[in-house]
C-alpha positions, -999 to 999 in steps of 0.1 A, spaced: -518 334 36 -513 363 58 -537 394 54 -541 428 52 -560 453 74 -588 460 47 -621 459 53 -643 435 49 -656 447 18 -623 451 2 -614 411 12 -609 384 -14 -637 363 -19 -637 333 -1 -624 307 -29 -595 325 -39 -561 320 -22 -544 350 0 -512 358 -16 -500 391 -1 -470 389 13 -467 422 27 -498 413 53 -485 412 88 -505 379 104 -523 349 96 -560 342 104 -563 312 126 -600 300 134 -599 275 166 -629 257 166 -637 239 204 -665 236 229 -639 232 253 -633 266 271 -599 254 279 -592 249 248 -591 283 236 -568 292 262 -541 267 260 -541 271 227 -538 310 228 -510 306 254 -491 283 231 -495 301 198 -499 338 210 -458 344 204 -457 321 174 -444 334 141 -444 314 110 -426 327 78 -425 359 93 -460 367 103 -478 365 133 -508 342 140 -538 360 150 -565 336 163 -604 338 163 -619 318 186 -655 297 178 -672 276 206 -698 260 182 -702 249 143 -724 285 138 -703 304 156 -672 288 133 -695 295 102 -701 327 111 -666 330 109 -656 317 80 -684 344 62 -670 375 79 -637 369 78 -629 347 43 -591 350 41 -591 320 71 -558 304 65 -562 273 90 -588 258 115 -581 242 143 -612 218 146 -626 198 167 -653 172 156 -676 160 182 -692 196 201 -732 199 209 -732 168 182 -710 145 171 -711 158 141 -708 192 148 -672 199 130 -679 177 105 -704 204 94 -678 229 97 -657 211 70 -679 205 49 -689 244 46 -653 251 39 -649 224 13 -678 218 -3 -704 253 1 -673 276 -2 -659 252 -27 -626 260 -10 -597 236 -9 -567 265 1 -580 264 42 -562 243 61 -578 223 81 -561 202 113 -590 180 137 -583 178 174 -606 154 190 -607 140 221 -634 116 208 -635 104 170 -673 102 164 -695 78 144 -666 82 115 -634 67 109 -604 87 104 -593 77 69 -635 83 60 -631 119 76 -604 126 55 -616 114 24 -651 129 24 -640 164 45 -609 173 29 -590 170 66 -554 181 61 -543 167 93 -558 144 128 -548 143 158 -560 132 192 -561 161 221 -541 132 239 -514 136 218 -513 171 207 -483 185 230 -476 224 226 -444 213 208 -466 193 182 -491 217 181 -468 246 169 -450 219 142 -482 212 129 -495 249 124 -457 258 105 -471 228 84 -502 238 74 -493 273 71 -463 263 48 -484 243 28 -512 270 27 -487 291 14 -477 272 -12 -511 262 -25 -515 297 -31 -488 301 -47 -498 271 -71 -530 285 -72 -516 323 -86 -498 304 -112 -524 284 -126 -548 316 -127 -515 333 -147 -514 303 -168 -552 302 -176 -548 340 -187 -519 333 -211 -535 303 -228 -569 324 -230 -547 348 -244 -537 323 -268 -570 311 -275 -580 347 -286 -550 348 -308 -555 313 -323 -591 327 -332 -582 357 -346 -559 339 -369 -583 316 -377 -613 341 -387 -602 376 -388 -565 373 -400 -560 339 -425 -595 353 -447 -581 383 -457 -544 368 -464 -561 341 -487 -575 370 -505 -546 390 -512 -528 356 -524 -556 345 -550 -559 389 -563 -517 383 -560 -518 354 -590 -548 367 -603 -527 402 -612 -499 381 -625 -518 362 -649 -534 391 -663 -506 414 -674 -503 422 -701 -474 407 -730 -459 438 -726 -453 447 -692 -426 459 -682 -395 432 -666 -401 456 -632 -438 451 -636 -435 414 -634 -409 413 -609 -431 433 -584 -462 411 -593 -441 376 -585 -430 392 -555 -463 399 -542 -474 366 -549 -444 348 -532 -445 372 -501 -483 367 -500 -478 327 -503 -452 329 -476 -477 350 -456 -503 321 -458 -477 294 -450 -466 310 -417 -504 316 -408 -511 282 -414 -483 271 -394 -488 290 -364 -522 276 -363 -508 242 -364 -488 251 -340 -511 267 -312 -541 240 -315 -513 212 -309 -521 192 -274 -520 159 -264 -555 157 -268 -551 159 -303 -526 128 -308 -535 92 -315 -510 73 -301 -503 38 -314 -472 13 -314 -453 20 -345 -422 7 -359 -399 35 -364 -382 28 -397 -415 28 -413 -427 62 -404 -391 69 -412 -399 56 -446 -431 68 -454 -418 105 -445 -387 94 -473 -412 86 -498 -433 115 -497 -399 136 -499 -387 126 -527 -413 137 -545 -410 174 -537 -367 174 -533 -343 195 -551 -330 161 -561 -353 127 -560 -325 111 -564 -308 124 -531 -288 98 -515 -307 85 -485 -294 58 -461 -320 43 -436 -308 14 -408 -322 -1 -376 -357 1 -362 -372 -2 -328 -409 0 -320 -422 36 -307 -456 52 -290 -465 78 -316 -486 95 -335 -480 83 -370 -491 115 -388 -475 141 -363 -441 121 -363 -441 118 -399 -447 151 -404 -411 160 -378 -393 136 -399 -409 156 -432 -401 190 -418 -362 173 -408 -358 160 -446 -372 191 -462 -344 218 -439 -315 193 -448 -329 196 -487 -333 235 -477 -302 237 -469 -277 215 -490 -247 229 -498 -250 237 -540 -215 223 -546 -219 191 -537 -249 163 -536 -267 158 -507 -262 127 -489 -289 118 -456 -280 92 -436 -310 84 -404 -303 56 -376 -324 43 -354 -315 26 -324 -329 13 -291 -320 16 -257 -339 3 -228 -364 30 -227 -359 52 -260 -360 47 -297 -338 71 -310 -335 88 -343 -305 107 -357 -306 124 -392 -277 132 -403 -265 152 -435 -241 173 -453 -253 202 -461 -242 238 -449 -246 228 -405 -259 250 -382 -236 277 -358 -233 262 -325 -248 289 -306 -276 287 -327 -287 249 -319 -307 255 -291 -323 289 -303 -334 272 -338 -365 257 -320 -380 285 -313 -404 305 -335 -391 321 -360 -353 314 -354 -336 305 -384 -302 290 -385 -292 312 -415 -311 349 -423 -306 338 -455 -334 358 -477 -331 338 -504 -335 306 -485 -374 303 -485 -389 293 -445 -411 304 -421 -391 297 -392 -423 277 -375 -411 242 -387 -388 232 -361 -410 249 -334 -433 227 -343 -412 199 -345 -398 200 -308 -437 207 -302 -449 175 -313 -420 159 -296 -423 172 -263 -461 163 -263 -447 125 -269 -424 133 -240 -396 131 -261 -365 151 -265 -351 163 -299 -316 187 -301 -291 195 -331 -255 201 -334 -231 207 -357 -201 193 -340 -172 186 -360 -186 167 -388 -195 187 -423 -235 195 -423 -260 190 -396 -271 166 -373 -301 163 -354 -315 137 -329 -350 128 -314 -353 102 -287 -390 87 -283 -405 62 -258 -396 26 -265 -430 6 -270 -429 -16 -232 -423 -48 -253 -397 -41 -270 -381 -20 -243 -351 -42 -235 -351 -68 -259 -336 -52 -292 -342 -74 -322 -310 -94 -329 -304 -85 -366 -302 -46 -360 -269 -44 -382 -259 -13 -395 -248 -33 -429 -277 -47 -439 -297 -21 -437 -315 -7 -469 -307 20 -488 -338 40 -500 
């Protein structure tokens, strides 16, 4: 990247990327025994600009004199190299102090040889870390110049790569010391004040007051919901797709394993659930159980009092997705609120009364996208909600749907 006038002293150490863009030049390093060389090269490139900045050049006439370089000045954007000087392997040293000492892939590094060496190109490459070769022969002012916008471009670009990776390492560090202090410092304590919460409310006394008890189950219900959320976000930072085991699974029965396990905490076991189709899926049998859970538990969350709840989930292939779409109808979801809903703590409804973190779906469209599936709601202009999750088709069943997928026959559970 370009640089700075700064001191040595104040200069970037040598495996970090250069990414001010206020510097006025580049550092070129032309490495060449060939006095000639140097100046055809400074006649060509001395009026050059690339994205802005001038090139400055540095000029090295043997591989210690181009390492001596590289130490004193460490914010090198490209070398100009050539391989075969006092020895043939003379440049290959050179590269190899870049890549492998300095452990530093951002330099750019283009070999001009007018003879290859004891090496072949492609090894060169491979075992140096050579951005680009090309014989003196063939390296015409014209080409020259192309290729130094090209390396300088990419340069550029690897640095900013490289800033946003070090960005990213901060904010996952940063959520590494939040996961912790959850973990440790945060879910003790609120386990605490739930056990004290229903230890208080099974001591009082037979004649507390109605306000006495009211306040006591309201502790214990804010500090139970206090726990769940804790839990959740926990769940919810330590997912990665390092922690799924994926398997081929037929949809429809971790469809109907998540049913069964519903029914056992609903408003109503007897809701009316409708299940048809299958198609085999890549998942994780626990993590997309527990989506389909979190799905039947909002639709039972949010049922409409007046009426029973009906659920009705398909599942149906295409040629490179199985997708799922629970449908149901209970109260729906505002349509500028179907996107928003899978993020933290977004509800559909502020409903106090309606109990909910506001983690689930979060984690829902976070297991999901770690299958590299997609999932989205809408209301449309049906009653109730409807929400759909497309997964990746296990390869052999991919295009070749099974031939009694009909609707009709399916089972109602």
């Amino acid at each position: 990247m370009p640089i700075d006038n700064r001191s040595d002293s104040m200069r970037l150490a040598p495996t970090t990327p250069i990414a001010r863009q206020e510097a006025p030049t580049w550092f070129v390093l032309v490495v060449d025994d060939e006095p000639d060389i140097h100046s055809v090269t400074n006649m060509v490139l001395e009026d050059e600009f690339v994205l802005g900045h001038r090139l400055t050049l540095l000029h090295a006439h043997s591989a210690q004199e181009a390492i001596n370089h590289l130490n004193s000045n460490p914010d090198i954007a490209l070398l100009l190299l050539d391989i075969v000087m006092a020895k043939d392997t003379d440049g290959l040293e050179v590269a190899a102090y870049v890549r492998h000492q300095y452990s530093n892939p951002h330099t750019r590094i283009i070999v001009r040889t007018g003879q290859p060496g004891t090496m072949q190109e492609t090894e060169i490459a491979e075992t140096y870390g050579i951005n680009y070769y090309e014989p003196k022969t063939q390296m015409t002012a014209q080409r020259l110049r192309a290729v130094v916008h090209m390396a300088l471009e990419s340069y550029q670009a690897y640095s900013a790569l490289e800033s946003s990776n070090n960005h990213l390492r901060h904010v996952l560090a940063d959520i590494e010391l939040f996961s912790h202090a959850v973990a440790h410092d945060i879910r003790g304590p609120a386990r605490n004040l739930h056990m004290l919460s229903e230890l208080l409310a099974s001591e009082l006394p037979s004649e507390a007051s109605p306000t006495t008890r009211e306040l006591a189950e309201a502790l214990q219900t804010g500090s139970a919901n206090l726990l769940t959320i804790l839990e959740q976000l926990l769940s919810l930072s330590h997912l990665g797709k390092d922690s799924l085991t994926l398997k081929t699974y037929d949809m429809s029965e971790l469809v109907s394993n998540a049913i069964e396990n519903f029914r056992n905490r609903a408003t109503d076991p007897d809701t009316d659930i409708s299940l048809s189709g299958h198609c085999r899926v890549i998942a994780d049998f626990h993590a997309i159980s527990l989506v389909v859970s979190n799905l039947l538990d909002n639709a039972d969350k949010y049922r409409e009092p007046e009426r029973p709840l009906t659920i009705s989930i398909e599942i149906r292939p295409t040629e490179t997705q199985c997708v799922l779409t629970i449908s149901d109808n209970g109260r729906g979801i505002p349509e500028e609120k179907t996107e928003e809903i899978f993020l933290p703590f977004r509800r559909a409804c502020n409903d106090k009364e309606t109990p909910g973190s506001g983690i689930g779906l979060a984690l829902c469209k976070r297991i999901v996208d770690l299958h590299e599936g997609t999932i989205h709601a809408d209301s449309g202009t049906h009653d109730g909600t409807r929400i759909t999750l497309s997964l990746p088709i296990s390869f052999d069943d991919a295009v070749k749907p099974s031939p009694d997928l009909r609707q009709d026959s399916a089972p109602t559970l």
